[in-house]
C-alpha positions in Angstrom: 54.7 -16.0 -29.3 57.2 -15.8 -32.3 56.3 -12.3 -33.3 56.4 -9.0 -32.3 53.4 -6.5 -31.7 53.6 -3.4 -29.8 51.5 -2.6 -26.8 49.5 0.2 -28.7 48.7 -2.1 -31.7 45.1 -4.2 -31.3 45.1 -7.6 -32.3 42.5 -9.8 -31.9 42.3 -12.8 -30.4 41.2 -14.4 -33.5 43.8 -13.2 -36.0 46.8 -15.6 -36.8 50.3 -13.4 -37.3 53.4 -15.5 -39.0 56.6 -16.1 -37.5 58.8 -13.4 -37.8 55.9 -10.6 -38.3 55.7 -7.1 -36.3 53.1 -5.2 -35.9 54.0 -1.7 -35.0 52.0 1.2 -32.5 48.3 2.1 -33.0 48.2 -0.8 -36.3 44.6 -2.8 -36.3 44.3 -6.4 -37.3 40.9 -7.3 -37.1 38.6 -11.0 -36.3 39.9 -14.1 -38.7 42.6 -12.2 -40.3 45.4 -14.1 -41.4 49.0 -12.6 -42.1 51.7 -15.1 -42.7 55.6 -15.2 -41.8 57.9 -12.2 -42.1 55.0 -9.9 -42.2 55.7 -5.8 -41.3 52.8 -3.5 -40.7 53.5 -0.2 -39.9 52.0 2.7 -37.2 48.2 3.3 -37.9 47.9 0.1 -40.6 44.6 -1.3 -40.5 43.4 -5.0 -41.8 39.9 -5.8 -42.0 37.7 -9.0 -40.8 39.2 -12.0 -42.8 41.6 -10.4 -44.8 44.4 -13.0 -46.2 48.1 -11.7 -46.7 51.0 -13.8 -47.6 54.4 -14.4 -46.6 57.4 -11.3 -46.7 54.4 -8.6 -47.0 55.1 -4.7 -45.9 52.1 -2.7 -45.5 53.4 0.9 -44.4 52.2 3.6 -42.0 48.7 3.9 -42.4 47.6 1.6 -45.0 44.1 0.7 -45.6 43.5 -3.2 -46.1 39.8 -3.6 -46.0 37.8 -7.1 -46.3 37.8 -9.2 -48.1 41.1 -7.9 -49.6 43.7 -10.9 -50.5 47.9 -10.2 -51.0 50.1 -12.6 -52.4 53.8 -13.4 -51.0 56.1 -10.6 -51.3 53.4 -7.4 -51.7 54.5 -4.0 -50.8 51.6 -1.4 -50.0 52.7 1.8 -49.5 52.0 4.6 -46.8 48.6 5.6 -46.8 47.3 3.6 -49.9 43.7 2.5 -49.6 42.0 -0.9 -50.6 38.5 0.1 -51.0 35.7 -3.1 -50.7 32.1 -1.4 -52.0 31.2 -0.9 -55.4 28.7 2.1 -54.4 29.4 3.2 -50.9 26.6 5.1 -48.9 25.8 5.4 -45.4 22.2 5.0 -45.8 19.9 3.4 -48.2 17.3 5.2 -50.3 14.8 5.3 -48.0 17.4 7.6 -45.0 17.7 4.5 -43.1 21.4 3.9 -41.7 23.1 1.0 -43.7 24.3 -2.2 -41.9 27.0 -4.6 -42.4 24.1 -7.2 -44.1 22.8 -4.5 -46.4 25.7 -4.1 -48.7 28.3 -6.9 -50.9 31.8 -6.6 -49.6 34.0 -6.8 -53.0 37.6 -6.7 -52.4 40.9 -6.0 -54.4 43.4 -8.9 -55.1 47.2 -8.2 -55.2 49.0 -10.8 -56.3 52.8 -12.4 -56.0 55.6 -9.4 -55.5 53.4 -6.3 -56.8 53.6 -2.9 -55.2 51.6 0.1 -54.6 53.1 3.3 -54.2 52.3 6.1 -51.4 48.7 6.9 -51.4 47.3 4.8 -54.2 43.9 4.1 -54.3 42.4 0.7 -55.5 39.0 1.0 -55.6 37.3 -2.6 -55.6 36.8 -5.2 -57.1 39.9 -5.7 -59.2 43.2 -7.4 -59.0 46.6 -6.2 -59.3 49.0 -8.7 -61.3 51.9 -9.7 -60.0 55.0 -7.9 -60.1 52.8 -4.9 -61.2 53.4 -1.6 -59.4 51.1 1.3 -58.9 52.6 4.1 -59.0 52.1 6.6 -56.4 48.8 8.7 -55.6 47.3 6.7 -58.7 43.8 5.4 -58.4 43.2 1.9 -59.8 39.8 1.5 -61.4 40.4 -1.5 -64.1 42.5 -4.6 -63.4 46.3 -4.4 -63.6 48.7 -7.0 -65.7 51.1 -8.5 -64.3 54.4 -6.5 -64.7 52.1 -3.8 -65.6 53.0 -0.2 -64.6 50.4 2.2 -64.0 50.3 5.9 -63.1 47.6 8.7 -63.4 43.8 9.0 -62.1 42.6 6.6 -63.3 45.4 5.0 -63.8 46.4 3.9 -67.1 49.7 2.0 -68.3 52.0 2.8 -69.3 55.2 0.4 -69.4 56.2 -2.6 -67.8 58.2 -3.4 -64.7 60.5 -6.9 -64.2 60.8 -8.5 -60.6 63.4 -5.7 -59.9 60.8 -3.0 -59.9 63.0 -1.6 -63.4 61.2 -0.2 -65.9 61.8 -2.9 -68.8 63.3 -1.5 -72.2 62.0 -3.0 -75.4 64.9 -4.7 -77.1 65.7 -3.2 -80.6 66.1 -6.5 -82.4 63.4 -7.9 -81.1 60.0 -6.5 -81.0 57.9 -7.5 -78.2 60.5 -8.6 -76.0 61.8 -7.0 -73.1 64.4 -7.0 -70.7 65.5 -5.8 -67.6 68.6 -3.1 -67.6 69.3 -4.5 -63.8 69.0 -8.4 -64.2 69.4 -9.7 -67.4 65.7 -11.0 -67.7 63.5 -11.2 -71.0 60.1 -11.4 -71.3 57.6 -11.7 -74.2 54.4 -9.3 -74.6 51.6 -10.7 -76.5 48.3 -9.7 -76.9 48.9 -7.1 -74.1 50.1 -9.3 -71.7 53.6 -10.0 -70.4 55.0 -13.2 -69.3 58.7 -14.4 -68.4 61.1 -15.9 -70.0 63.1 -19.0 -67.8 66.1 -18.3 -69.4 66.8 -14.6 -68.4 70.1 -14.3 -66.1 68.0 -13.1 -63.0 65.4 -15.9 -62.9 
């Protein structure tokens, strides 16, 4: 075995852990997940049935991953954030009668390549966080996020972007609609309310 789980964690049988990864006391990985190499997830994390996560993820004390919930390489989910996967939870069904796992639609959230969700988000399904986003903390997600989008509030709304660094980007003064990170050099052009990076920047 060529990772580390403690003895209080509960892995099953069926989940496949990365090289490298730890999972840490009283975590829960459930049936078919997959979590891939470098992996850290903290006291108390849980990840649902079939749940994909990439390489180099951190999920923190008591994060919430439920099915069918996918993370990119590089995702950092905060303590105590929440993926949610039903669009109108209830324990029963109009007629009083106890719901089952076949009588709802599991619809999960998407975080893709490098983003991160601060302490005690909330992202309530189905939407997708873009990459290099970040959510700030105790903000609940509602809408889709752009990449290098930041978001506060409930419901979170943006309100600036972020570069790779996790830097608010500054809006250069001779050149609206680009912007570039204080910390590495990087520019990027926004368009049509989306971001995308530039190959030149001194950081990429």
């Amino acid at each position: 075995m060529n990772y580390r789980v403690q003895p209080t964690a509960q892995v099953d049988e069926s989940a496949e852990i990365g090289e490298g990864s730890s999972v840490w006391d009283l975590a829960q990985i459930r049936e078919g997940a997959r979590l891939g190499e470098g992996c850290v997830v903290g006291r108390g994390a849980y990840v649902g049935t079939g749940v994909r996560i990439g390489d180099n993820v951190k999920l923190q004390n008591y994060a919430l991953v439920y099915e069918p919930a996918e993370l990119g390489d590089g995702v950092f989910v905060g303590p105590a954030v929440v993926l949610t996967n039903d669009r109108n939870p209830r324990s029963v069904g109009p007629e009083g009668r106890q719901k089952r796992g076949g009588d709802w639609e599991a619809v999960g959230v998407t975080v893709a390549e490098g983003a991160s969700l601060g302490a005690r988000s909330v992202c309530v399904a189905p939407l997708r966080i873009g990459r290099w986003a970040m959510v700030a903390a105790g903000a609940v997600v509602t809408h889709d996020v752009p990449d290098f989008g930041l978001v506060v509030g409930v419901p979170a709304r943006r309100v600036g972007w972020v570069g790779r660094s996790g830097v608010s980007l500054v809006e250069r003064a001779d050149e609206p609609g680009v912007w570039e990170c204080p910390e590495t050099g990087a520019l990027h052009d926004e368009a049509g309310g989306a971001l995308t990076e530039r190959t030149t920047g001194r950081g990429l």
